[in-house]
C-alpha positions as CSV (number, residue, x, y, z in Angstrom):
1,X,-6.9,-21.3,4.5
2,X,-5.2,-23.7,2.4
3,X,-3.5,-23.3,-1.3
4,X,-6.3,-23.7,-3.3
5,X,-7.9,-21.4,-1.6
6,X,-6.0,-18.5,-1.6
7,X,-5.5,-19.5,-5.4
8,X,-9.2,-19.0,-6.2
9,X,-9.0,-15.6,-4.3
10,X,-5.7,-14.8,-6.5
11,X,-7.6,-16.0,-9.4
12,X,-10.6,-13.9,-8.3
13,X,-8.8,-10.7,-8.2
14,X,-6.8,-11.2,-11.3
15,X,-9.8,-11.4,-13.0
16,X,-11.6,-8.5,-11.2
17,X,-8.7,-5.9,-11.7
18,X,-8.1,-7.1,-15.6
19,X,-12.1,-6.3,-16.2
20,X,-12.1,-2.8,-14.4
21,X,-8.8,-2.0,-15.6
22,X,-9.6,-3.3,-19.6
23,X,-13.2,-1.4,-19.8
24,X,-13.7,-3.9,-22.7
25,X,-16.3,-6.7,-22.5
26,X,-16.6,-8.2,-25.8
27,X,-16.2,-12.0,-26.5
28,X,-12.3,-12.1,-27.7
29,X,-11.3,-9.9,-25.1
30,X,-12.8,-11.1,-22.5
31,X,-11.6,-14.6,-23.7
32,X,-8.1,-13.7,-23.7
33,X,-8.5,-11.6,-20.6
34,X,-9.1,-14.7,-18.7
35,X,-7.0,-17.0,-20.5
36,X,-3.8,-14.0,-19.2
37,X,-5.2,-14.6,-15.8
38,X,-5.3,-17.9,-16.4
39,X,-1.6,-17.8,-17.4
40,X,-0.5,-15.4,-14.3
41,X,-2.4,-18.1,-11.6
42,X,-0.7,-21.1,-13.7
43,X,3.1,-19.1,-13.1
44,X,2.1,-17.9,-9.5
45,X,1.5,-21.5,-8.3
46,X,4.2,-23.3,-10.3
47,X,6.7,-20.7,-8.3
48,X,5.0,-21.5,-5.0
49,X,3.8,-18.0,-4.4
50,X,0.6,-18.6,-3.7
51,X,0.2,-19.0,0.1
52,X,-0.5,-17.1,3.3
53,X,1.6,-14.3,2.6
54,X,0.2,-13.9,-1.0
55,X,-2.8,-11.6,0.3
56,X,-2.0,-11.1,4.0
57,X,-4.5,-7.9,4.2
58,X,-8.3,-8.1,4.8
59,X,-10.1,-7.9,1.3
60,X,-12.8,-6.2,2.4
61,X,-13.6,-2.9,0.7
62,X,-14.7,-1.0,3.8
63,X,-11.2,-0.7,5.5
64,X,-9.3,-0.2,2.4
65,X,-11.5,2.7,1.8
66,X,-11.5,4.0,5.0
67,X,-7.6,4.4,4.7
68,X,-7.5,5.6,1.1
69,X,-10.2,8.5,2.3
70,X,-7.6,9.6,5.5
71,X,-4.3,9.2,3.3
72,X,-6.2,11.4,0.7
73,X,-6.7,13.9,3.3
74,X,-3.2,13.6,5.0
75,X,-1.5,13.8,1.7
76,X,-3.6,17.0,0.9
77,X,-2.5,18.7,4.2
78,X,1.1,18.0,3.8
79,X,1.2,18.8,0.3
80,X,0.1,22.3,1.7
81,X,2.3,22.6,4.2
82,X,4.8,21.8,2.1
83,X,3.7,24.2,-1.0
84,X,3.4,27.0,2.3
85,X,7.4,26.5,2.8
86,X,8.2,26.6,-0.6
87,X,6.6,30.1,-1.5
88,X,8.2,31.7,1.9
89,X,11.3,33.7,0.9
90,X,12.5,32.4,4.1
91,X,12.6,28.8,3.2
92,X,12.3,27.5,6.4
93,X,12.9,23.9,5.6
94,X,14.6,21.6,8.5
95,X,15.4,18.1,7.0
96,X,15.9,15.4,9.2
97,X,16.3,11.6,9.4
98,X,14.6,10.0,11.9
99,X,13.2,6.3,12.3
100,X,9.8,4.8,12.7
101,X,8.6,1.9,14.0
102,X,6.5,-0.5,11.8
103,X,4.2,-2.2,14.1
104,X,2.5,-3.9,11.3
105,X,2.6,-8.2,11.5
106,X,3.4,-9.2,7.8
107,X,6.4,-8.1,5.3
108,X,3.4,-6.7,2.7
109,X,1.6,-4.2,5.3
110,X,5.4,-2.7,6.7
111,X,5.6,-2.3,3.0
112,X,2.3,-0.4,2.4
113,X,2.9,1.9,5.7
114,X,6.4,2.5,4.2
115,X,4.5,3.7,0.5
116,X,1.6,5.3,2.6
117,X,4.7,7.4,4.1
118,X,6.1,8.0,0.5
119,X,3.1,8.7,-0.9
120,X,2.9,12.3,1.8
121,X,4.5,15.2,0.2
122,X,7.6,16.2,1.8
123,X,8.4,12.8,3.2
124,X,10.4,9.6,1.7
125,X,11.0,6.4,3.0
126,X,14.6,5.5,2.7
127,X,15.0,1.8,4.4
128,X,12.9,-1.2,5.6
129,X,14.8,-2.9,8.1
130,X,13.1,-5.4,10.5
131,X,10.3,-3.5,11.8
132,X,11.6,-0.5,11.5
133,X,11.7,2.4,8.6
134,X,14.2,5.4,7.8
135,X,12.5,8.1,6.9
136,X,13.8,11.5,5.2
137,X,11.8,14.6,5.9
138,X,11.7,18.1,4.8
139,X,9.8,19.3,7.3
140,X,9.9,19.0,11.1
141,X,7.9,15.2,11.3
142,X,4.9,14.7,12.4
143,X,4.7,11.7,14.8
144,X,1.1,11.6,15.8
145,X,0.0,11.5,12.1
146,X,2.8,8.3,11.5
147,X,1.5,7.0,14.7
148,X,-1.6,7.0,13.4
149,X,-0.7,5.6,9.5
150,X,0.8,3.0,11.4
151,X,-2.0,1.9,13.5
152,X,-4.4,2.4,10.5
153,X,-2.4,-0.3,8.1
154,X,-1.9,-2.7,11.1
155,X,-5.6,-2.6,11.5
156,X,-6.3,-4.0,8.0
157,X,-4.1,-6.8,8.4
158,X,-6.3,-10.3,8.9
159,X,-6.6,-11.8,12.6
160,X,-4.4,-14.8,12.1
């Protein structure tokens, strides 16, 4: 795919996420709406950010939503685990720091695993190094879920 085509798919999504995001559809601001996404794609290509690595993940909505639906549910879960350890007089926290493995092909999807891991209560992602991430947790980790939030965001990277 070359420049100008990732710029019409820039251009494309600018314009999308201003008109959900803006909820207003009258002449001037819809005018001015895509004159500012006009101006963004203008800046974005005179720094030379618009290339392969600008959207490196599949657009389709499918597999996005697929992995919005199972961090939804993972984040509920570990928010009540987490809310379970917190109203025990016990407290029985055991923070550790551990390291995962980011198996994911492109600097954007190690960073989205890294949020995805952020985004679970009771977990924080401290470093992206390489492929790899620090992670603090307050509870004893769960490798098989961060095995699988790995493999999930690698799979909606696009086949180069």
């Amino acid at each position: 795919m070359n420049e100008t085509q990732h710029a019409i798919r820039l251009g494309a999504l600018l314009v999308a996420l201003w008109l959900v995001l803006s909820g207003h559809y009258g002449p001037l601001l819809l005018s001015l709406g895509a004159a500012s996404c006009a101006l963004v794609l203008y800046v974005a290509l005179r720094m030379d950010r618009v290339d392969g690595e600008a959207i490196p993940l599949a657009m389709r909505a499918g597999p996005w939503l697929r992995y919005a639906g199972w961090l939804g549910v993972e984040i509920v879960k570990s928010n009540l685990a987490v809310a379970r350890v917190l109203v025990d007089p016990r407290l029985p926290i055991r923070p550790s720091v551990f390291q995962v493995d980011a198996t994911q092909r492109t600097l954007l999807g190690h960073v989205v695993y890294a949020n995805s891991i952020t985004l679970t209560p009771g977990t924080v992602s401290i470093d992206l190094h390489g492929d790899a991430i620090d992670v603090h947790s307050l509870l004893e980790p769960d490798f098989e879920v961060l095995r699988e939030m790995d493999r999930r965001v690698s799979g909606m990277e696009r086949a180069r």
